[in-house]
Every structure is written in C-alpha cells, then in structure tokens.
C-alpha positions in Angstrom: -13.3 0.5 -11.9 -16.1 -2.0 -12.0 -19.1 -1.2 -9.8 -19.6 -3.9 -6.8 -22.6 -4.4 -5.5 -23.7 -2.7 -2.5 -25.5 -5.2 0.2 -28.2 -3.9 2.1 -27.8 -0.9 4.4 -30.3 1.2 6.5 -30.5 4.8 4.8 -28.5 7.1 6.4 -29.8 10.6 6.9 -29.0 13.7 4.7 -26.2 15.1 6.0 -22.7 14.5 6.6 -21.5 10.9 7.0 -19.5 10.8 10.4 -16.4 8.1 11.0 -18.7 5.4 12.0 -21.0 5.3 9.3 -17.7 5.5 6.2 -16.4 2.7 8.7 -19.9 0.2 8.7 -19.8 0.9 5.2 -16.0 -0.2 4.5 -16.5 -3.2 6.1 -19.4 -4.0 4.4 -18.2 -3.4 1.4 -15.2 -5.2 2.3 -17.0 -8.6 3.0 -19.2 -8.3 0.1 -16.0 -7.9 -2.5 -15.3 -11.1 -4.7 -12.1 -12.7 -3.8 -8.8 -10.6 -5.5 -11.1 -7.0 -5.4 -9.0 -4.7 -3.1 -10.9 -2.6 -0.8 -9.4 0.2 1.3 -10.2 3.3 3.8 -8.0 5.9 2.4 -8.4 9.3 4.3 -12.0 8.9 5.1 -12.8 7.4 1.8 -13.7 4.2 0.4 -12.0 3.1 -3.0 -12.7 -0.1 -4.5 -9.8 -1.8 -6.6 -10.5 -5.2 -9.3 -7.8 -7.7 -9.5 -4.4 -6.1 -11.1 -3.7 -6.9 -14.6 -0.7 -9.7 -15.1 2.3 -6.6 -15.9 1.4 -5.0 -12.2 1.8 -8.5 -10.8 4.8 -9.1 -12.8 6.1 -5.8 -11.6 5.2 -7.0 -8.1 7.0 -10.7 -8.4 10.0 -9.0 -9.3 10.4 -6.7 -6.9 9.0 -10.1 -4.6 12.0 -12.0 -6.1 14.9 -9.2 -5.7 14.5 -8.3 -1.8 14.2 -11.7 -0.8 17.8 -12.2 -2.6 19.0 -9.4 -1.3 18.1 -8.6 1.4 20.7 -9.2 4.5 18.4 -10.7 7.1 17.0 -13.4 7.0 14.7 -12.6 9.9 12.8 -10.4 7.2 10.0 -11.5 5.0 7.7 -10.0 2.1 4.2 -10.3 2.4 1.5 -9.7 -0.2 -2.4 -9.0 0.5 -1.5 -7.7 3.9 -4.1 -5.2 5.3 -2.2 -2.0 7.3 -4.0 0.8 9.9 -2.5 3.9 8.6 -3.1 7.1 10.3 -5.2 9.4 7.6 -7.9 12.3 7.4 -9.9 9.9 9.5 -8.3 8.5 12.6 -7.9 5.2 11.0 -7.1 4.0 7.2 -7.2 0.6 6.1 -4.9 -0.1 3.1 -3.5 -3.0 1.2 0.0 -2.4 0.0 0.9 -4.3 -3.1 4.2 -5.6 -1.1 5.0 -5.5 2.8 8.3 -6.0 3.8 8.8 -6.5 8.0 10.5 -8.9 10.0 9.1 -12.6 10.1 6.4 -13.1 12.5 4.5 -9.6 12.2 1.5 -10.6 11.1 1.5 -14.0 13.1 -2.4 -13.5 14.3 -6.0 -13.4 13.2 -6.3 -9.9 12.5 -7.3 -8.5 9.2 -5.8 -5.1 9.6 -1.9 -4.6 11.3 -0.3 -1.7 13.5 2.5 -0.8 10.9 5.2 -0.1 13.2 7.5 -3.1 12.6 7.1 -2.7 8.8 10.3 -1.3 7.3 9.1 -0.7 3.3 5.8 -1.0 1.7 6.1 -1.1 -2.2 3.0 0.1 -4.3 2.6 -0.4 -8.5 0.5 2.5 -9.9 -2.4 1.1 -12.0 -5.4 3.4 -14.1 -7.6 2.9 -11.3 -4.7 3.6 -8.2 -2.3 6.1 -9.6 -3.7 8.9 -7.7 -4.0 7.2 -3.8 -0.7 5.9 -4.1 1.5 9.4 -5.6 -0.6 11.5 -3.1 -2.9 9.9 -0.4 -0.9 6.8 0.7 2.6 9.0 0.7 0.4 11.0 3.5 -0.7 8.2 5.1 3.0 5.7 5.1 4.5 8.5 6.2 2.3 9.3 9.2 2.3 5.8 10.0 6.5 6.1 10.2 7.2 3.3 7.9 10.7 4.0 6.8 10.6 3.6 2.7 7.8 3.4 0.3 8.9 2.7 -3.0 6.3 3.7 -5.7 7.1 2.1 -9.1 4.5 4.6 -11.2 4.2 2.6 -14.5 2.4 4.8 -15.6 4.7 7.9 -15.5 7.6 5.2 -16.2 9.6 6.2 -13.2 10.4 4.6 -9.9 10.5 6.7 -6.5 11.8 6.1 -3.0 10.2 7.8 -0.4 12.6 7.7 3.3 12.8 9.4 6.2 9.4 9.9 6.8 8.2 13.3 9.1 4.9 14.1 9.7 2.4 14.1 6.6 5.5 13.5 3.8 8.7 11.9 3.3 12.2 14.1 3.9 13.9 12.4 1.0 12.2 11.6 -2.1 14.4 10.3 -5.0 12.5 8.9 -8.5 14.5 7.0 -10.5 13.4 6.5 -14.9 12.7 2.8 -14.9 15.4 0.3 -16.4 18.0 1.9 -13.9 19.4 0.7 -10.4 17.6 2.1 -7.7 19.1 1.9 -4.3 16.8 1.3 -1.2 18.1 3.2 1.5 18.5 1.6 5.3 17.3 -0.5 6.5 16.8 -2.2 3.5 20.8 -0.6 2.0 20.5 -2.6 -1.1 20.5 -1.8 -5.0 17.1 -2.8 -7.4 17.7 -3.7 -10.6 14.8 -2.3 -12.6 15.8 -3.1 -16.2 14.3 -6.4 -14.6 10.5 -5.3 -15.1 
C-alpha cells in the first residue's frame, strides 16, 4: 500500500482519538485520494486501497457479466464503486464493495455513502493489501448491516465463499467453494456461478 499524502490537519491532542476526529480524518483523506485509490472506514479504522491490479478486475467483470445473465429480475442491477454505511466497532463504517447487487434505482441520488438495506449481495475480490478486512472485518460489518449474501472470491487462498443468512456479527451459513467449480448463490439471487470462468 502506497502512502497518500496527508493534507493539512490541526494536531490532535495525545490521547485517544474519539469518532469524530477518525471521521474528519476519513473524509479528508477521502477527498485528498487520486481518482481509482479506495478509501474506507472499517470498524473505526481508516484503510487506504491503490487501484486493483487487471486479474482482480477481471475477476470482478466476470462475476459483473454472469449475474446480469442470470439473474431473474430484471428490476436488479450491479453496481461498481458504490460507497455503503455498514454498521461496525464505530457506529458508522464507510466501505466500497468491489460489486453491489440491489434493485435498479437504489442509489438514484447524490449521496456518496448508501443505507444497505435494499442491497441483496455485495461481492469482494481479496487482493495483498485487502485480504484481511474482507475474510474478517467486512463479514462483521455485511452481516450487521443484514445484507443477505456476500460472496468473497479469496484469490489468494484460491477458494470462493458464500456468506447467507446473516445474524448479528456473522453469517449462519458459510459455504467456500475451491475456485474453477460451480458455486451456487443462494436466494435471492438462486442461481449457479460458473468459476472455471476466472
């Protein structure tokens, strides 16, 4: 992870930071990112993400390509670069799934970051730098939100895992699948992904 530069803050005193201060600097950090840098609020920390590497996005087409052929209504739509409020350590996390899939119309406004009740999957691909947030922290946080299935395609571990039913802090049903086999996405989604296509 490269190091961004950090515009100009008043010093904050010794001590603990509280919510307000983590959230000034987010947003700061947020607007002074170049375009394509990811960065997110991820249970009362800041993590700062450069552009993926052309195999993630590859990984993330795909996946793009198969649930908008599969899927069965059309009122749905996948969305990319969407930010999300997900409940975390903090009261509020800001992420930025790698995929979004919700019903046309959810994100029809000006805000930057989106209530995630409507969304019905969000789909992360592990890199180096995100591995860790997205096997741990943002299983927490999707779930707390109530977002029915997060599929995590960990390239790194060469396995793909679907995450449903979520309940509290975790997921009732977790199901990881080695990469190159069929996956099936569970309701409401309650179609099959073919991952011998990554």
């Amino acid at each position: 992870m490269a190091a961004l530069p950090v515009p100009e803050h008043p010093p904050v005193p010794s001590g603990r930071l509280d919510a307000r201060d983590i959230e000034d600097a987010f947003t700061q950090l947020s607007t002074a990112a170049p375009d394509g840098w990811r960065v997110e609020l991820i249970e009362g920390e800041i993590h700062v993400t450069p552009p993926a590497n052309g195999e993630r996005e590859e990984y993330v087409s795909e996946v793009n390509r198969q649930v908008t052929l599969r899927q069965r209504s059309q009122e749905l739509r996948n969305y990319s670069g969407i930010g999300l409020n997900v409940p975390g350590a903090s009261q509020t996390g800001h992420v930025i799934p790698d995929l979004v899939v919700a019903p046309k119309g959810t994100f029809d406004n000006k805000e930057e970051w989106h209530d995630p009740a409507p969304v019905l999957m969000v789909v992360e691909v592990t890199s180096d730098s995100t591995a860790g947030n997205d096997r741990v922290k943002k299983i927490r946080g999707y779930a707390r939100a109530g977002i029915p299935v997060y599929l995590l395609i960990d390239r790194e571990a060469g396995q793909v895992t679907v995450c449903a039913s979520p309940e509290g802090d975790d997921y009732a049903t977790k199901s990881s699948y080695k990469t190159g086999l069929t996956v099936p996405l569970p309701a409401p989604l309650g179609f099959d992904l073919d991952t011998a296509e990554f």
